[in-house]
C-alpha positions in Angstrom: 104.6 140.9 121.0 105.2 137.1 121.1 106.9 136.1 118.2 107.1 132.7 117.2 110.6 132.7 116.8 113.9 135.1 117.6 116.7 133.7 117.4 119.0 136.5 118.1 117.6 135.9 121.7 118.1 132.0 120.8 121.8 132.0 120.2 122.2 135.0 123.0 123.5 132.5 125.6 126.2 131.2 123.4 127.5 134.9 122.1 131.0 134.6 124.4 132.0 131.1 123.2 131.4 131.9 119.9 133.4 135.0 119.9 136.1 133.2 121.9 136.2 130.1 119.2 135.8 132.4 116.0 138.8 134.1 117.4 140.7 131.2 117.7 139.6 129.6 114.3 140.6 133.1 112.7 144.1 132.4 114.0 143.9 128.5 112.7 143.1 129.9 109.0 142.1 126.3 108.1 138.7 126.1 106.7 137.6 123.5 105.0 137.1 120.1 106.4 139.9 120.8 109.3 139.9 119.5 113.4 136.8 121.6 113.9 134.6 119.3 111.7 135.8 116.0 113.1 135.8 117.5 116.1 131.9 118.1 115.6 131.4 114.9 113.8 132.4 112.5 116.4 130.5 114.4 119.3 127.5 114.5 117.8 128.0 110.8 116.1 128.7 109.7 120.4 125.4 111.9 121.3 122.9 110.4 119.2 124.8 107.0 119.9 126.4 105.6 116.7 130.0 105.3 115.4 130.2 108.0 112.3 128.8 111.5 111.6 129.7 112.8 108.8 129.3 116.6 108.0 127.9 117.9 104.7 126.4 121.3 103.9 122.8 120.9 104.6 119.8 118.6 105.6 118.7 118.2 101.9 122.0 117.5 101.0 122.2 114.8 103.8 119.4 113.3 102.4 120.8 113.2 98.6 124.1 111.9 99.8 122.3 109.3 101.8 120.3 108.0 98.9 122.9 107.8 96.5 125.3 106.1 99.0 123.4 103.3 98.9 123.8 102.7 94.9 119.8 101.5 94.8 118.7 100.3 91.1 117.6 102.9 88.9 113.9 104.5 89.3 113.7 102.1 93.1 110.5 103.3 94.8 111.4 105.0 97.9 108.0 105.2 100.6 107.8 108.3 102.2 104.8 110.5 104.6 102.2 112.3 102.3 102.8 114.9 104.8 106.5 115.4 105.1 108.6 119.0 103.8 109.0 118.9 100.1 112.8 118.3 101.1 112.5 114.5 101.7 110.4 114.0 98.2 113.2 116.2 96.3 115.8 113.9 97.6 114.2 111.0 96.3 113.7 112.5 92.7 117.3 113.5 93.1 118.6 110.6 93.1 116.5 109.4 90.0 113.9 107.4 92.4 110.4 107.4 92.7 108.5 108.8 95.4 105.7 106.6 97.0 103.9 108.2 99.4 102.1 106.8 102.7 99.5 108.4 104.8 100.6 109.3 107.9 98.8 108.5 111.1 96.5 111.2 112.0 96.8 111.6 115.7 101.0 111.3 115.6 101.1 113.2 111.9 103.9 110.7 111.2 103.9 107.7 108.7 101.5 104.9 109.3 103.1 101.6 109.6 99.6 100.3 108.9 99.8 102.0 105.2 103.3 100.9 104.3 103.0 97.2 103.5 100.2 98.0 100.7 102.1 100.2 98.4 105.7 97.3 98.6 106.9 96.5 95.5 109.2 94.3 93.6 110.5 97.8 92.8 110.8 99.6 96.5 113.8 99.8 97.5 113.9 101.7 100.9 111.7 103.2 103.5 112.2 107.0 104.4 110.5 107.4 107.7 110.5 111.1 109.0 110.7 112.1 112.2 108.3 115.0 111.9 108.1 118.1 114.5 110.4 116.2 117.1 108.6 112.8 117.7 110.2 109.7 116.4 107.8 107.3 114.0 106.4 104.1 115.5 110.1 101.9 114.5 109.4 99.0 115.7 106.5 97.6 112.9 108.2 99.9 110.3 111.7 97.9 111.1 110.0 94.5 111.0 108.1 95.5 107.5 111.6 96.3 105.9 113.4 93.2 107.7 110.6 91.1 106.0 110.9 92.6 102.7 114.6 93.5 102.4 114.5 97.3 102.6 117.1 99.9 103.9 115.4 102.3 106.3 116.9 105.7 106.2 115.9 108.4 108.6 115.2 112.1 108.2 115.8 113.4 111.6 116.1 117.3 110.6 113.4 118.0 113.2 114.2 115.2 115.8 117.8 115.9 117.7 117.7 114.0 121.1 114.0 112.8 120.2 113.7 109.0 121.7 111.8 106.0 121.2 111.9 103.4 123.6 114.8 104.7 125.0 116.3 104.8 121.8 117.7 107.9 120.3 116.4 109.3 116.7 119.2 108.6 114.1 120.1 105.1 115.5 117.2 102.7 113.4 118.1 103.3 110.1 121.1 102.2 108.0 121.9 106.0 107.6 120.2 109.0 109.3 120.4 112.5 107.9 120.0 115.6 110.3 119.8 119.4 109.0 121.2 121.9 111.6 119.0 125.0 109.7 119.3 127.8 112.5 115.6 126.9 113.8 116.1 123.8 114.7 116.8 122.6 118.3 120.1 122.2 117.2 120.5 125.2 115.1 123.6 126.4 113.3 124.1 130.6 112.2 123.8 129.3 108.5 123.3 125.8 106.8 124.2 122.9 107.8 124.3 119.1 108.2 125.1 115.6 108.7 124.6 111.8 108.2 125.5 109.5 110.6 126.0 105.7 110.3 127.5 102.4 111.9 128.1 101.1 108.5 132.1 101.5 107.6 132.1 101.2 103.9 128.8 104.0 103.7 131.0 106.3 106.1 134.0 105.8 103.3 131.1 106.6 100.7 130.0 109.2 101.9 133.1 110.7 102.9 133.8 111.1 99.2 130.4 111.9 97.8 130.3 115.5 99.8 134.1 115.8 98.7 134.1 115.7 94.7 133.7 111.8 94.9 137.3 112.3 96.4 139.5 110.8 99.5 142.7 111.9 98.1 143.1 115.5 97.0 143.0 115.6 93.2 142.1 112.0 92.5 138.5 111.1 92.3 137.1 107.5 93.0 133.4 108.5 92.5 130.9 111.5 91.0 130.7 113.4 93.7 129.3 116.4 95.5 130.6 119.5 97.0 128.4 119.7 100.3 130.8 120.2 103.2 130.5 121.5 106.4 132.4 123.9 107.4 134.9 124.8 110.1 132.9 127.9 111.4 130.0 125.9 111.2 131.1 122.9 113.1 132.6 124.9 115.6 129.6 126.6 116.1 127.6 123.7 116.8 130.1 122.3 119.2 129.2 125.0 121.6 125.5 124.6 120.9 125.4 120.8 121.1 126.7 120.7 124.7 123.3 122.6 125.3 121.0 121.0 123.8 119.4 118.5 126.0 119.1 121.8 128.3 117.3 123.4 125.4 115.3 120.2 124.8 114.2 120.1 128.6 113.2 123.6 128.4 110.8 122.7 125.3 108.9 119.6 126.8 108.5 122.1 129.9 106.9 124.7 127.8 104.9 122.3 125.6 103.7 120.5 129.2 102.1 123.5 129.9 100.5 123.7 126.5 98.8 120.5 126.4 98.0 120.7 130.6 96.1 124.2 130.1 94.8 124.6 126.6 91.3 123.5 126.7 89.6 120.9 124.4 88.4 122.8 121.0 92.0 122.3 119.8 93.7 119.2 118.5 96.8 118.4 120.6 99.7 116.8 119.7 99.8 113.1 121.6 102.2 112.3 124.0 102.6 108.5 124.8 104.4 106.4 127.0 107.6 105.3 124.7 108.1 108.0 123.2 110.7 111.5 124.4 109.4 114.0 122.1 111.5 117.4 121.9 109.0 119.7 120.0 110.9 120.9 117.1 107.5 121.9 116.5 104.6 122.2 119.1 101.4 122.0 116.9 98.1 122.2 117.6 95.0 121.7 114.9 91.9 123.6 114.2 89.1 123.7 111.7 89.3 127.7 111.8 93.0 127.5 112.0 93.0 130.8 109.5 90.9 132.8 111.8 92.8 131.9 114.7 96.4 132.5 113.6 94.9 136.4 112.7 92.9 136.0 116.4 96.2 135.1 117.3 98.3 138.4 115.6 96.0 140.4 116.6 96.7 139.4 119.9 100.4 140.1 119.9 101.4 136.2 119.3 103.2 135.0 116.4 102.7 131.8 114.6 103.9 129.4 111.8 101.8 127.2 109.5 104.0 123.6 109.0 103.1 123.3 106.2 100.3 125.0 104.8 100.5 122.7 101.2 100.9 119.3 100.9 103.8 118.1 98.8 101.4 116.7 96.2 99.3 119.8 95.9 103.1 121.5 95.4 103.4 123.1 91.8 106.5 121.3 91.4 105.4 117.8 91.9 101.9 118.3 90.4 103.2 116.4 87.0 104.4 113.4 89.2 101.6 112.9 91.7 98.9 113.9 89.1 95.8 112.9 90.0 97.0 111.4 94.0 94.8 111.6 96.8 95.7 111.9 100.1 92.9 113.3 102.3 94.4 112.7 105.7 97.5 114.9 104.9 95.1 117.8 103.7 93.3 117.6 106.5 96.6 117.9 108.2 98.0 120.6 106.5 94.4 122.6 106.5 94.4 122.8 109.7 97.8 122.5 111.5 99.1 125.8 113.3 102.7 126.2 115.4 102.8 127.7 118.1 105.8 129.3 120.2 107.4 126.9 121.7 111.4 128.2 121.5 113.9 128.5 124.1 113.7 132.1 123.8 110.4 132.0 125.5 109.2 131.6 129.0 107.2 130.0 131.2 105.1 133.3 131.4 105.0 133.9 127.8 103.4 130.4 127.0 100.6 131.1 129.6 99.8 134.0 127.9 99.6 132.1 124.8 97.4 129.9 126.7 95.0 132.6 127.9 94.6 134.2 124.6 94.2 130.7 122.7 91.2 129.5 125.6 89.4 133.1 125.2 88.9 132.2 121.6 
């Protein structure tokens, strides 16, 4: 068996330095916001290249902090992909705003700068572009667009650590950028976890407080805040990780090369252009049988993941608020979308059998 995922075998490499730093932070007995997390914040802040990180307790959370940090008016519009994880459109309702969704572009699957400028308001009052299954959005028209019309640009990069654009890192266009650290991502944790970073000094101090009770000195309380920290264990966790990742990134883009070299033309590939560094999160592929080929697939010994197979405004829990909204391009999408393996626990050998069985069908 293939499986899609197994990350046991994922974290495998790391299992002595995580043994020797948990015995170390046993011996500390500080847990809460200690060395370990600052320690973590500023590496990862001088990775993706900008001044603050600041760690809270998961992506979702980074998202809600992000929002409220920057104090929009009440019920602001806030444009987000059709086709983005119901996490990014439960931050904006969150925080009391309204969702405005955007189709995304159908050959990149995210937002279409084209689509953006139609649904501006007097009421929008930020852009939250999503950097879905590791490639970074087209910035450069979606930064002019929100120049032009006053917006702040936040980014969800939960699927896009060490993702470029133009040379450009993911997390360095917008005024704050949130990243989750879920175990399955490139840069996975062993529980929840997460961060925002930003080069804006009085949003680092806001934020600082918002994940702490609204709170900078112990017991006295500037704000109404949050309890979404990261932890010690965590952070030290992902210190040892993050020192791997570009190897695990590399290792991705090698086994997605061979996927879109070899797999022959009845499926939909994702596009790779010149610009863009994408680290595959995700390696996704579309079909119009895509339900008879993930059980082709199974049956086969492979494992697979749908992401996602229902669009956030098809979701039961946003049917009220996008009642009656169309968006045909993202259920195209999410009809017919299928992930394959595409982990640093596989090989080279495993992805061309992947390859075989997916050309025989």
């Amino acid at each position: 068996m293939i499986p899609y995922e197994n990350l046991a075998k994922v974290n495998e490499p790391f299992h002595q330095e995580f043994e020797n730093r948990f015995s170390r932070f046993l011996e500390k007995g500080w847990y809460i916001l200690g060395e370990e997390v600052q320690r973590f914040e500023q590496q990862f802040a001088d990775y993706i290249g900008v001044q603050y990180g600041i760690g809270v307790a998961n992506g979702l959370d980074a998202l809600v902090l992000s929002l409220t940090a920057l104090d929009l008016p009440e019920h602001s519009e806030v444009i987000v992909p059709s086709n983005t994880y119901i996490a990014s459109i439960l931050a904006i309702l969150r925080c009391g705003h309204i969702p405005v969704l955007v189709e995304p572009d159908i050959r990149t699957y995210n937002i279409d700068p084209a689509g953006i400028e139609a649904v501006i308001t007097p009421a929008t009052g930020a852009i939250l572009v999503v950097h879905l299954y590791g490639k970074c959005c087209d910035m450069d028209p979606i930064l002019n667009l929100a120049s032009k019309h006053g917006l702040a640009v936040v980014e969800d990069c939960a699927q896009s650590h060490g993702a470029r654009y133009k040379g450009r890192m993911a997390g360095t266009f917008g005024i704050l950028s949130a990243f989750s650290f879920y175990p399955s991502k490139n840069l996975g944790a062993l529980g929840d976890a997460g961060a925002v970073l930003t080069n804006n000094d009085p949003l680092k101090t806001e934020l600082q407080m918002l994940r702490n009770y609204g709170s900078q000195k112990k017991y006295y309380n500037e704000r109404i805040g949050y309890n979404s920290r990261l932890d010690e264990l965590q952070a030290i966790f992902l210190q040892v990780k993050l020192a791997g990742l570009e190897q695990i990134n590399r290792h991705k883009r090698k086994l997605a090369g061979l996927y879109l070299s070899q797999l022959k033309s009845d499926f939909i590939l994702p596009v790779a252009e010149e610009g863009y560094e994408d680290v595959y999160h995700i390696f996704n592929i579309r079909h119009p049988e895509r339900d008879r080929l993930r059980s082709y697939l199974l049956q086969n010994g492979i494992g697979t993941e749908i992401h996602y197979p229902v669009p956030p405004h098809r979701q039961n829990a946003l049917k009220d608020l996008l009642q009656g909204a169309e968006f045909p391009i993202s259920d195209q999408i999410h009809a017919t979308t299928l992930s394959l393996p595409v982990s640093c626990c596989h090989s080279e050998a495993d992805i061309e059998r992947v390859i075989a069985v997916l050309n025989a069908f």
